[in-house]
N, CA, C and O atoms as a CHARMM CRD file, in Angstrom:
* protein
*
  252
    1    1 UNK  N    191.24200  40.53100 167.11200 PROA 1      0.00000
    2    1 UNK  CA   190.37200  39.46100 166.66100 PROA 1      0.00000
    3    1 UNK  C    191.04600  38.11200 166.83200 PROA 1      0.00000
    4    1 UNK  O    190.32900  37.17100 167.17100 PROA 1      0.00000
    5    2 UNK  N    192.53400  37.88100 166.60500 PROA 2      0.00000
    6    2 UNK  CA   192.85200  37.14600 166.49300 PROA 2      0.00000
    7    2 UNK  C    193.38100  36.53900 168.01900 PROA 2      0.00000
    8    2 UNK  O    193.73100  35.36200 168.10400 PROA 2      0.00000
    9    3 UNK  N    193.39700  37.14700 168.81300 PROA 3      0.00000
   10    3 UNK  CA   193.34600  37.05400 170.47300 PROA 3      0.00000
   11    3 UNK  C    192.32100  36.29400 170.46100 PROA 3      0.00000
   12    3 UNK  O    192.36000  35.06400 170.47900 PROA 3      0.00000
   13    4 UNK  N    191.36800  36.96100 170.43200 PROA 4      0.00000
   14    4 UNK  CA   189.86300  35.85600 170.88400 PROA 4      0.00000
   15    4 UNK  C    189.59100  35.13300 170.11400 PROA 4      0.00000
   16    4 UNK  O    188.98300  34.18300 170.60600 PROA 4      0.00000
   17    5 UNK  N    189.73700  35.05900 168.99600 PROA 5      0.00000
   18    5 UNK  CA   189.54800  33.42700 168.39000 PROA 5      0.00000
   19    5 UNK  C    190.68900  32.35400 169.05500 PROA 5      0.00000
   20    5 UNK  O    190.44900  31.15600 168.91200 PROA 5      0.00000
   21    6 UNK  N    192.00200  32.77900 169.82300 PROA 6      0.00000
   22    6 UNK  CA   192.73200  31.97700 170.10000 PROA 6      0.00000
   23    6 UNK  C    192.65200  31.60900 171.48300 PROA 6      0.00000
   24    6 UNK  O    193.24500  30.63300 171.94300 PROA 6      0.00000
   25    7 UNK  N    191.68200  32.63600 172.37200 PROA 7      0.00000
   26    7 UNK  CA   191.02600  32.34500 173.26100 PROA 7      0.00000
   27    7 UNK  C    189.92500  30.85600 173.55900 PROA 7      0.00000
   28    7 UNK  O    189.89600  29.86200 174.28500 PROA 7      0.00000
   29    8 UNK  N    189.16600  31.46600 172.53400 PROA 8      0.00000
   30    8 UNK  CA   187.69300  30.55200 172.08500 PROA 8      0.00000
   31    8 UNK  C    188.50900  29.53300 172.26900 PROA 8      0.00000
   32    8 UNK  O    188.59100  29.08900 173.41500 PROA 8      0.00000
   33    9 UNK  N    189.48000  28.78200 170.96400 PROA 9      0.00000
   34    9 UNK  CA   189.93600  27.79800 170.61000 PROA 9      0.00000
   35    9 UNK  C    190.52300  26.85400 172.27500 PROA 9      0.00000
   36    9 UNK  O    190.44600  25.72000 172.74800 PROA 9      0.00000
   37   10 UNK  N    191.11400  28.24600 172.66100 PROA 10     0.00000
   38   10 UNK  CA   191.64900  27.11900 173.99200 PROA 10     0.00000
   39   10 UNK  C    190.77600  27.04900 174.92100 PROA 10     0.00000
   40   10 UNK  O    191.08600  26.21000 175.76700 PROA 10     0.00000
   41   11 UNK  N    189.69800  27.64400 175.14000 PROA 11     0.00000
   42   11 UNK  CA   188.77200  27.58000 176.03800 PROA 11     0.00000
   43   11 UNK  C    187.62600  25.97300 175.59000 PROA 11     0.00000
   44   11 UNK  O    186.89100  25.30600 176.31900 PROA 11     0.00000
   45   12 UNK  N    187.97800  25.83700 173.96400 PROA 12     0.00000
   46   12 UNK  CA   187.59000  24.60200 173.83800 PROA 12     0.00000
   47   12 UNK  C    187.81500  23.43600 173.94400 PROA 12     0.00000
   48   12 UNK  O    187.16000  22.41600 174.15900 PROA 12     0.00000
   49   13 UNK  N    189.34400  23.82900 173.67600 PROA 13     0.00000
   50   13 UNK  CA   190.42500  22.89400 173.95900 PROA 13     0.00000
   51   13 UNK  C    189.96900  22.02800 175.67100 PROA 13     0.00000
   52   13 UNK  O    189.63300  20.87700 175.94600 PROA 13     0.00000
   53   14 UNK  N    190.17800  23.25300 176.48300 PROA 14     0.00000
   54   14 UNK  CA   189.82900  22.89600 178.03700 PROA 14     0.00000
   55   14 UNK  C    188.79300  22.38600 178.41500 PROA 14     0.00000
   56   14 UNK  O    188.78000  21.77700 179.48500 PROA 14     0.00000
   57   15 UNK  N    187.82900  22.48600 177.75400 PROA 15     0.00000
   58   15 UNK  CA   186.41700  21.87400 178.14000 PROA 15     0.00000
   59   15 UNK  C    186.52400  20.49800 177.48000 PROA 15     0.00000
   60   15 UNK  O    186.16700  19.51900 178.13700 PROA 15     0.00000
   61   16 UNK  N    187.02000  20.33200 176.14100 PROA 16     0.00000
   62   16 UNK  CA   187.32800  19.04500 175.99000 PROA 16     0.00000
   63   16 UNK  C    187.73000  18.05900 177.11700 PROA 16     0.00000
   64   16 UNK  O    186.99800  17.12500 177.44500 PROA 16     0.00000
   65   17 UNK  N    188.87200  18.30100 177.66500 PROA 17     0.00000
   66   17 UNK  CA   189.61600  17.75000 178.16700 PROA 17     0.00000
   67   17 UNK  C    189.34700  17.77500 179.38700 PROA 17     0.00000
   68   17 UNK  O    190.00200  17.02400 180.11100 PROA 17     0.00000
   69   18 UNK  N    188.25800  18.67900 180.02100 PROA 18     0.00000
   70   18 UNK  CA   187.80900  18.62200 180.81300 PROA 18     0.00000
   71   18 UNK  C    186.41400  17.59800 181.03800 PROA 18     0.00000
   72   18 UNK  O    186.40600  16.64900 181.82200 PROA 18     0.00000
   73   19 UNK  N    185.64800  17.87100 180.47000 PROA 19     0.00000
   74   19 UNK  CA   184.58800  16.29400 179.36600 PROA 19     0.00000
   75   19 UNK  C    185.74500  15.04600 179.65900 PROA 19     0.00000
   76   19 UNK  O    185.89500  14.39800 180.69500 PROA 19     0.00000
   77   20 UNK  N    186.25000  14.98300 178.79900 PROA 20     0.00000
   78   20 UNK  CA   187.32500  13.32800 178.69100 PROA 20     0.00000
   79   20 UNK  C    187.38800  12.62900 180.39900 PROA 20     0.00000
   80   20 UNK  O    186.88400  11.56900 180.77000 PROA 20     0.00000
   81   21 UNK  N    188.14300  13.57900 181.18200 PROA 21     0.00000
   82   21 UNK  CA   188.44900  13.02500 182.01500 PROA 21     0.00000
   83   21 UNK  C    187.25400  13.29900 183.43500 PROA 21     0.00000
   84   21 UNK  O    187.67400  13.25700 184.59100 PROA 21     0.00000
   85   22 UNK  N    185.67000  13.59000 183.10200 PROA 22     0.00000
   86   22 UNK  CA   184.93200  13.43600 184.04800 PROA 22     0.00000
   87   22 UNK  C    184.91600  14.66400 184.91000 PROA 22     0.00000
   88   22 UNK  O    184.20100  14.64500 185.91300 PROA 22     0.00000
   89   23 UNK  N    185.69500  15.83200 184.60100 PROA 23     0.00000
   90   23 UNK  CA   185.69700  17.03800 185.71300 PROA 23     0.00000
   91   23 UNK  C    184.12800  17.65800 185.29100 PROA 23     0.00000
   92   23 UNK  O    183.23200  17.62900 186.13500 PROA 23     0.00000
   93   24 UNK  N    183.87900  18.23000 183.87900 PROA 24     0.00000
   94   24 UNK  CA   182.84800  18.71600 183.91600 PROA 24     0.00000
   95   24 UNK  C    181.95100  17.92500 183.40100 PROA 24     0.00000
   96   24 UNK  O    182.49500  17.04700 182.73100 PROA 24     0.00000
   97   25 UNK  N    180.50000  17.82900 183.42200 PROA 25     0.00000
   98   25 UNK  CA   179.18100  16.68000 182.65300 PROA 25     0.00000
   99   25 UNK  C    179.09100  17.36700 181.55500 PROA 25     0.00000
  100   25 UNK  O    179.56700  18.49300 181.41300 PROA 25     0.00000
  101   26 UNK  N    178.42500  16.68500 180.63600 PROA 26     0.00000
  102   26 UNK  CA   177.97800  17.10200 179.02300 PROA 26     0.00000
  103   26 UNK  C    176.83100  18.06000 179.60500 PROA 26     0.00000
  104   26 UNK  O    176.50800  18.97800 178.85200 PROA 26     0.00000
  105   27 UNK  N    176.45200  18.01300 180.31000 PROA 27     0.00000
  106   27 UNK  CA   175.28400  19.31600 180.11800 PROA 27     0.00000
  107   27 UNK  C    175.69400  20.55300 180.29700 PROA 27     0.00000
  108   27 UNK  O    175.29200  21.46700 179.57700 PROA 27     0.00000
  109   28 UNK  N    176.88500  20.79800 181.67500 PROA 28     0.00000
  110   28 UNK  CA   177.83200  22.02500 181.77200 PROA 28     0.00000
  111   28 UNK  C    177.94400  21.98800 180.51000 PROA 28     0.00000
  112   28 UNK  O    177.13200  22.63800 179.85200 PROA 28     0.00000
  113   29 UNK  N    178.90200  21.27500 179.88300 PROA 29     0.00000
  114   29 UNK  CA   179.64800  21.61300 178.39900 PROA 29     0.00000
  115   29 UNK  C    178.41600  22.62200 177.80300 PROA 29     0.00000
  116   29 UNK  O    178.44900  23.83100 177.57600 PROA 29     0.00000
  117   30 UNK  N    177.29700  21.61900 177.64000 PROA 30     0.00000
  118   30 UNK  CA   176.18600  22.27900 176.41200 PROA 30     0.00000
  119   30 UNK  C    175.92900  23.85900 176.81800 PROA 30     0.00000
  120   30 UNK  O    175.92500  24.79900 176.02300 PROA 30     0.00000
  121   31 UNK  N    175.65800  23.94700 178.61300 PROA 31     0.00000
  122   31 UNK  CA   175.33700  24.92200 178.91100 PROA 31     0.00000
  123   31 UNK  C    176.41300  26.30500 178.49500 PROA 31     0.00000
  124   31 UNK  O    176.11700  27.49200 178.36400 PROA 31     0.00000
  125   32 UNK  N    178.12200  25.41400 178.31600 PROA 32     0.00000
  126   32 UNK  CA   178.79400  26.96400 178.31900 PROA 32     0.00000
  127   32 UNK  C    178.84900  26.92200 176.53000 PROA 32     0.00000
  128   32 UNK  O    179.34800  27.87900 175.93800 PROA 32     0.00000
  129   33 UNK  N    178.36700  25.89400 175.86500 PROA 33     0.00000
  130   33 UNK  CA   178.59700  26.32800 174.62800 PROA 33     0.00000
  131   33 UNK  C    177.42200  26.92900 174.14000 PROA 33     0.00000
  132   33 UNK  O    177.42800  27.54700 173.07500 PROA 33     0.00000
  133   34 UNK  N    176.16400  26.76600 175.00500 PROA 34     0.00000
  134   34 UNK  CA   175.07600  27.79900 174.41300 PROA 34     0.00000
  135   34 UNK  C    175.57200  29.03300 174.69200 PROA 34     0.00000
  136   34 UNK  O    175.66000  29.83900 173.76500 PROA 34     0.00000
  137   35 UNK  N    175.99200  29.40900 176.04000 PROA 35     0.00000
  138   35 UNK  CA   176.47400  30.67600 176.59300 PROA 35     0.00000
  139   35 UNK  C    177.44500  31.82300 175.88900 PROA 35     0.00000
  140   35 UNK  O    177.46000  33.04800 176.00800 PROA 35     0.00000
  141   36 UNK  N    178.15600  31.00900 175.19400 PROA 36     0.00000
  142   36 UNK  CA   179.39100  31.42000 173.98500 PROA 36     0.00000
  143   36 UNK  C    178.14800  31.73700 172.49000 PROA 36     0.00000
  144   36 UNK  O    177.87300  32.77800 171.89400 PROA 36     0.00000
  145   37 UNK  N    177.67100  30.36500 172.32600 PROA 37     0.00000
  146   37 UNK  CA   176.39500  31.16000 171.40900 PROA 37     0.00000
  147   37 UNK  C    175.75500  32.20900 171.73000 PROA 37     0.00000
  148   37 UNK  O    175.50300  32.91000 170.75100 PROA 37     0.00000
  149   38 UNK  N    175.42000  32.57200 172.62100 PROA 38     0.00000
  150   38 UNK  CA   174.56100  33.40300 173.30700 PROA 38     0.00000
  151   38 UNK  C    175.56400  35.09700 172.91600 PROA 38     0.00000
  152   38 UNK  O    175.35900  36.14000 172.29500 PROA 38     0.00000
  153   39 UNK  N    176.35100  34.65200 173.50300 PROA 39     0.00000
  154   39 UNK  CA   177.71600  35.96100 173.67600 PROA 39     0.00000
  155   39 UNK  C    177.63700  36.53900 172.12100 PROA 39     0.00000
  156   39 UNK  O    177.41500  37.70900 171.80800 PROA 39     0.00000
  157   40 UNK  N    177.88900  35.35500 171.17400 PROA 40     0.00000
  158   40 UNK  CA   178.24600  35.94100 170.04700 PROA 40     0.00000
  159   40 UNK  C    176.76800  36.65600 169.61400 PROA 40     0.00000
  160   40 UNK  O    176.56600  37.86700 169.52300 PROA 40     0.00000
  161   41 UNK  N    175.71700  35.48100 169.35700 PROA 41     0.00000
  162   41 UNK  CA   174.58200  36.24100 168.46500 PROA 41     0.00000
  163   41 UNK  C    173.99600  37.55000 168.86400 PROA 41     0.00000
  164   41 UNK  O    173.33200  38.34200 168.19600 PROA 41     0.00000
  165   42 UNK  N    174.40600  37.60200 170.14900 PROA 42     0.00000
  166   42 UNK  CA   173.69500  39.00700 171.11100 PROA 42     0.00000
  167   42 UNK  C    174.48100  40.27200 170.66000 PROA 42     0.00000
  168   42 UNK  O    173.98200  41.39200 170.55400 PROA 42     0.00000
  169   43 UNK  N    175.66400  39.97200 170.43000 PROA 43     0.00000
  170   43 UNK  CA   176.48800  41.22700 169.65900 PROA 43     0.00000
  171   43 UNK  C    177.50000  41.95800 170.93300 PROA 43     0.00000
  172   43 UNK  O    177.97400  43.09400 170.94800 PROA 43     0.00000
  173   44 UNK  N    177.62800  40.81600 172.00100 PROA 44     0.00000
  174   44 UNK  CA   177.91700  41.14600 173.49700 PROA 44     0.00000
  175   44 UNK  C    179.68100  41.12700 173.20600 PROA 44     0.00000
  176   44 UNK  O    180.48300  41.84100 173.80700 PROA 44     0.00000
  177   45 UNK  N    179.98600  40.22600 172.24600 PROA 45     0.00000
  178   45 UNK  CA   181.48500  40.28300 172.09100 PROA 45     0.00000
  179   45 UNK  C    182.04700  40.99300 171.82400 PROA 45     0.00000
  180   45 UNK  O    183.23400  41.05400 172.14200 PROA 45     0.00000
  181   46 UNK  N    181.34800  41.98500 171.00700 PROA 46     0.00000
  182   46 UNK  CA   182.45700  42.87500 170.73400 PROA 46     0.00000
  183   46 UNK  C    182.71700  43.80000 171.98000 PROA 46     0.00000
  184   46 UNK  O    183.70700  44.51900 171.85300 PROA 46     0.00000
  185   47 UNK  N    182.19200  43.89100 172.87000 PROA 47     0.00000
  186   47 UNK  CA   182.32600  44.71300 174.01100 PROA 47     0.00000
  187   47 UNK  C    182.97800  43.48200 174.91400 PROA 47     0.00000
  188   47 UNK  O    183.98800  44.05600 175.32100 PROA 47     0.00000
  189   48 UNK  N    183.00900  42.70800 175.24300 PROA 48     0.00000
  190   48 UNK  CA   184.45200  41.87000 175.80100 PROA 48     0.00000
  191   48 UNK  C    185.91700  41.49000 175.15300 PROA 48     0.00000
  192   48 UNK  O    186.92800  41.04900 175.69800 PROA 48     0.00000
  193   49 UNK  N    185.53800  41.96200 173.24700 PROA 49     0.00000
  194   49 UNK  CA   186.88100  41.69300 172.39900 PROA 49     0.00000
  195   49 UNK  C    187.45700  43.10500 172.98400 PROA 49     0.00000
  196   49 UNK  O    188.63600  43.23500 173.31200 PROA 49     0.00000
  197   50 UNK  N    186.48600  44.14600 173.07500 PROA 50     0.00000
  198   50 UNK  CA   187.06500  45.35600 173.67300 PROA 50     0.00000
  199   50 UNK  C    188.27400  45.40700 174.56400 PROA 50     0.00000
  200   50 UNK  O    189.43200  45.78300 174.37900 PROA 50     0.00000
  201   51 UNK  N    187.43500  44.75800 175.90000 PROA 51     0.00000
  202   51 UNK  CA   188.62100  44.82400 176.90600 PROA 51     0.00000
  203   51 UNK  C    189.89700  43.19700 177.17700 PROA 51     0.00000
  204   51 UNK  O    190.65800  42.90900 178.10100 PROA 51     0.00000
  205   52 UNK  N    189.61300  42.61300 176.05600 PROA 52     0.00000
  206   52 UNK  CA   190.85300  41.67500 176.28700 PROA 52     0.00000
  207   52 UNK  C    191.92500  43.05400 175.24900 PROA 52     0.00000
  208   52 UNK  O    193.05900  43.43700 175.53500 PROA 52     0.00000
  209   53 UNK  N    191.17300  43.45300 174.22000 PROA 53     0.00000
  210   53 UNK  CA   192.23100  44.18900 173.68200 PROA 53     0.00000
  211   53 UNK  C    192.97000  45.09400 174.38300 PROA 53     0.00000
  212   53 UNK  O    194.19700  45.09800 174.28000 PROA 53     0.00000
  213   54 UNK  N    192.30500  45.96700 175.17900 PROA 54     0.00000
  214   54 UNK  CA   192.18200  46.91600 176.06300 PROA 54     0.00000
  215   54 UNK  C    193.70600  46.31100 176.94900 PROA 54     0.00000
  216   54 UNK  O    194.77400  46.87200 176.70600 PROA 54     0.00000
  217   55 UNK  N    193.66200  45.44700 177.69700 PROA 55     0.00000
  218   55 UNK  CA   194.18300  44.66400 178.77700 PROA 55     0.00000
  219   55 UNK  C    195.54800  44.48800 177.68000 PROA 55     0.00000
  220   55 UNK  O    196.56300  45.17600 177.79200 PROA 55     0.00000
  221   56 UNK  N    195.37100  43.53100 176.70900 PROA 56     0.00000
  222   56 UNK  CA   196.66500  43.07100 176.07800 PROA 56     0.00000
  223   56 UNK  C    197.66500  44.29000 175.57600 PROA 56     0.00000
  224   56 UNK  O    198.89200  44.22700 175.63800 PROA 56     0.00000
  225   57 UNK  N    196.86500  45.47100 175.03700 PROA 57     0.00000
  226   57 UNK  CA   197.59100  46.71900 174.45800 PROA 57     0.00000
  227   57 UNK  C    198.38900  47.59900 175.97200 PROA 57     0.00000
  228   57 UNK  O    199.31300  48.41100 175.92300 PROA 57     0.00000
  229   58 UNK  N    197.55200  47.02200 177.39900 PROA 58     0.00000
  230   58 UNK  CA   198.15000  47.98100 178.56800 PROA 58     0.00000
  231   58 UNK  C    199.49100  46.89400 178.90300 PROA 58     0.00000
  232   58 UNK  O    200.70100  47.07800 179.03600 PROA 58     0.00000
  233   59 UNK  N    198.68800  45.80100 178.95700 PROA 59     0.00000
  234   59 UNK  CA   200.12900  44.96400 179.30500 PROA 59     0.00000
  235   59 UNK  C    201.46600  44.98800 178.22500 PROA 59     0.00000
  236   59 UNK  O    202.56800  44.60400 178.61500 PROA 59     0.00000
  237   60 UNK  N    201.24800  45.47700 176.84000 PROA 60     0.00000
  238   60 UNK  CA   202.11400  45.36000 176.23300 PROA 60     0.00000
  239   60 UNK  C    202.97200  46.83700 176.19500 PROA 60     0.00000
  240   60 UNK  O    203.93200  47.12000 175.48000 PROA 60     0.00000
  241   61 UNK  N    202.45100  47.47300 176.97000 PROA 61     0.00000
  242   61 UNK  CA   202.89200  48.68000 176.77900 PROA 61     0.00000
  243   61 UNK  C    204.11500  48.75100 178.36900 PROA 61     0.00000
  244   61 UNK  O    204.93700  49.62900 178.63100 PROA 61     0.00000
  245   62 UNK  N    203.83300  47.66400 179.04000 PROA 62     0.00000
  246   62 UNK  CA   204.67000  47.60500 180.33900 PROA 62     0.00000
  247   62 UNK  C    206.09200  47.14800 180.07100 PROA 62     0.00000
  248   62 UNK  O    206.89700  46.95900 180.98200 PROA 62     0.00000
  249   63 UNK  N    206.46300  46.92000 178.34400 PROA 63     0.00000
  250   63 UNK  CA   207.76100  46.02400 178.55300 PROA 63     0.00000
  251   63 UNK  C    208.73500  47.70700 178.33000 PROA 63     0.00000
  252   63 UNK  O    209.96500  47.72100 178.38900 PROA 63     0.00000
């Protein structure tokens, strides 16, 4: 859980800063923050929290 909230956070982080300096328009922005709305209310996350977990537990198992 705490993976993807630290995901979210920097994925907001980036769009910020991506906004500031003119790379993406406010409507992209709106469009990926409905899309993230979208993700959550649909109940779609927990089947992508799946495989970041999935991924982080294989990679951690490589050390």
């Amino acid at each position: 859980m705490i993976l993807s909230v630290s995901l979210t956070a920097l994925s907001g982080i980036a769009l910020f800063f991506l906004m500031r300096h003119h790379y993406v328009r406010v409507g992209s922005a709106v469009v990926a923050a409905l899309f993230g709305y979208a993700l959550a209310s649909t109940g779609l996350h927990t089947a992508i929290d799946h495989l970041i977990t999935t991924i982080a537990t294989a990679l951690g198992s490589l050390h």
